[in-house]
C-alpha positions in Angstrom: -51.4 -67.5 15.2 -51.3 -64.8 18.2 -48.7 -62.6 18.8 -47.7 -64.8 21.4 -47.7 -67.9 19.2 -43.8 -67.7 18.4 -42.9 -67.0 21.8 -44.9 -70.0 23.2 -43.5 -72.6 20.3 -39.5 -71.0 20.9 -40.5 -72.2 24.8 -41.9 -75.5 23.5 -38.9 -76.1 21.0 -36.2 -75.2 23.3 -37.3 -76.9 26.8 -38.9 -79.8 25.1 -35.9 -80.4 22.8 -33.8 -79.9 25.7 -35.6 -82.2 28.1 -35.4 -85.0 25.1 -32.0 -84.7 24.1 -30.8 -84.9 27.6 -32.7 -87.8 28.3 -31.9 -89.6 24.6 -28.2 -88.7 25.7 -28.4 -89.9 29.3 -29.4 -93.3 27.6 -26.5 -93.1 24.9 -23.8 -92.2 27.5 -25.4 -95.3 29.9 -25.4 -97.7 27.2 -22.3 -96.7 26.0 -20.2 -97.1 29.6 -21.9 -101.0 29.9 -20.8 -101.7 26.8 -17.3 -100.3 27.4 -17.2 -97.4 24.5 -16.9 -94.5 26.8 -16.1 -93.3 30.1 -19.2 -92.8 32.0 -18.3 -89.6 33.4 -16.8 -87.5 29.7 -20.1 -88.8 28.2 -21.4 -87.2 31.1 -19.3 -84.0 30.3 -20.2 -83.9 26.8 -24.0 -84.2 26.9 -24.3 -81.6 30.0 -22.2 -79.3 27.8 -24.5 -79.7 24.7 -27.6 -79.6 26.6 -26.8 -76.3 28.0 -25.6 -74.9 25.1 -28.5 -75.9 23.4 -30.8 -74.2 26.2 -29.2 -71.3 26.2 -28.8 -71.1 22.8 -32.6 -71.7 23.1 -32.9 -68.5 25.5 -32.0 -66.1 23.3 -34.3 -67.2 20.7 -37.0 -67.3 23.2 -36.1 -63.8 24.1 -35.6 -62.2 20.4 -39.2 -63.5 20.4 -40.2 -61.8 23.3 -39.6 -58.5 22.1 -40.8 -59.1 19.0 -43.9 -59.5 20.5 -44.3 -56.9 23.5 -45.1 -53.2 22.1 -42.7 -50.6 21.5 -42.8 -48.8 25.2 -42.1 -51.8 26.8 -39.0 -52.9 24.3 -37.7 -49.1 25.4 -38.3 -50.2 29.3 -36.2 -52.9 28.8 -33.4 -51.5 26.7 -33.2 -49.0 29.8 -32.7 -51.3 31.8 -30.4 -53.6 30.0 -28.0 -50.7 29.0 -28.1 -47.9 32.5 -29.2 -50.9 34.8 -26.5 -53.4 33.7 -23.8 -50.5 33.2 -24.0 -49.6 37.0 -24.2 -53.0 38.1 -20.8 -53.6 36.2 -19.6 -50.4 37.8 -20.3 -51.9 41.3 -18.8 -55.6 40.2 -16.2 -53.9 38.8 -15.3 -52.2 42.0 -15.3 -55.7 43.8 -13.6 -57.1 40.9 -10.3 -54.4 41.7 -10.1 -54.6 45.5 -10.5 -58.2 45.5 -6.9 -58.3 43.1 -5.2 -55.8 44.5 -3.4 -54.5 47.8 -4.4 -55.3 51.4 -8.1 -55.6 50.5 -7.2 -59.1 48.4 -5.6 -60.2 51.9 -8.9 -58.9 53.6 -11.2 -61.0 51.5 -9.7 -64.1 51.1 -9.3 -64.2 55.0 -12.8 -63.5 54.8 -14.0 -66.0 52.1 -11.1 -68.3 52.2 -13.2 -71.0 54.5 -11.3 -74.0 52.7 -13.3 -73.9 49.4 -11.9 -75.1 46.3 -11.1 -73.0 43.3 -14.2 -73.8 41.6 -16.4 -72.6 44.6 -14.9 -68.9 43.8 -15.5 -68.8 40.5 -18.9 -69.6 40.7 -19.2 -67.2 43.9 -17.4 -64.6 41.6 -19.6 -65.2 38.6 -22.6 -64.3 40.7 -21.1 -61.5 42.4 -20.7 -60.3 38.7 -24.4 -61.7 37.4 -26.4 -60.4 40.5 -25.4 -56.4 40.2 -26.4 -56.4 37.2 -29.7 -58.1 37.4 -30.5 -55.6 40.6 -29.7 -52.7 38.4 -31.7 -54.1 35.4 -34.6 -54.3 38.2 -34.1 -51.1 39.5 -34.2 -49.2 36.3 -36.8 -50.9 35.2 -39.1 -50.3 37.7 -38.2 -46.7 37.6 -38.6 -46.4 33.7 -42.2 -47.4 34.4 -42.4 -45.2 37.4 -41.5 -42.4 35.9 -44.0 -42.6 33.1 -47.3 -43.5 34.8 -47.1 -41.1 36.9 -47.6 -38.6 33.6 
């Protein structure tokens, strides 16, 4: 088997498992509510909740088996990246994180953001305001790391 081999049956196991259970569960929980065993919606709950556990779960195998299988400079390019690149992108969530809880500048923003959105709607806003930094700065340093080494 290629390098590659593990990386392409951890994609196959985790997506195609995924894709099956969800369905096999979608069944379970539809059967289940026209008999009368379950609410339709908590069966609902519960198989969205183990399906994306399962991919995620999933991810980070397919990942470990990523980097088992790219070469040595390019495991370094992206431990750059994860560690400077996701450190400043905290730093600049972070920053965000203590204006928006503190002072005058909490007053500012929800003002700003406070359109009538539920709860839910900011902490999905906030969890991509935290995500999206850091992805930038992954990016950035990445690109850079690579950058500064072709270049001799």
């Amino acid at each position: 088997m290629s390098k590659w081999g593990s990386v392409i049956r951890a994609i196959v196991v985790t997506f195609g498992g995924g894709l099956a259970f969800a369905f096999l569960g979608g069944f379970l929980v539809g059967y289940g509510a026209n008999a009368g065993w379950l609410d339709a919606t908590v069966g609902e709950l519960i198989v969205t909740a183990a399906v994306t556990v399962a991919i995620m779960a999933g991810a980070l195998w397919i990942g470990a088996e990523w980097m088992r299988a790219i070469d040595e400079a390019a495991r370094e390019a992206h431990k750059a990246a994860w560690y400077w690149g996701g450190t400043a992108g905290m730093c600049v969530s972070g920053v965000a994180l203590v204006l928006s809880s503190s002072g005058s500048w909490r007053d500012i923003i929800a003002r700003t953001a406070g359109d009538g959105a539920q709860p839910i709607d900011y902490l999905s806003l906030g969890a991509a305001m935290m995500i999206a930094p850091m992805l930038i700065g992954y990016l950035v340093v990445w690109g850079w790391w690579w950058l500064a080494r072709m270049r001799g």
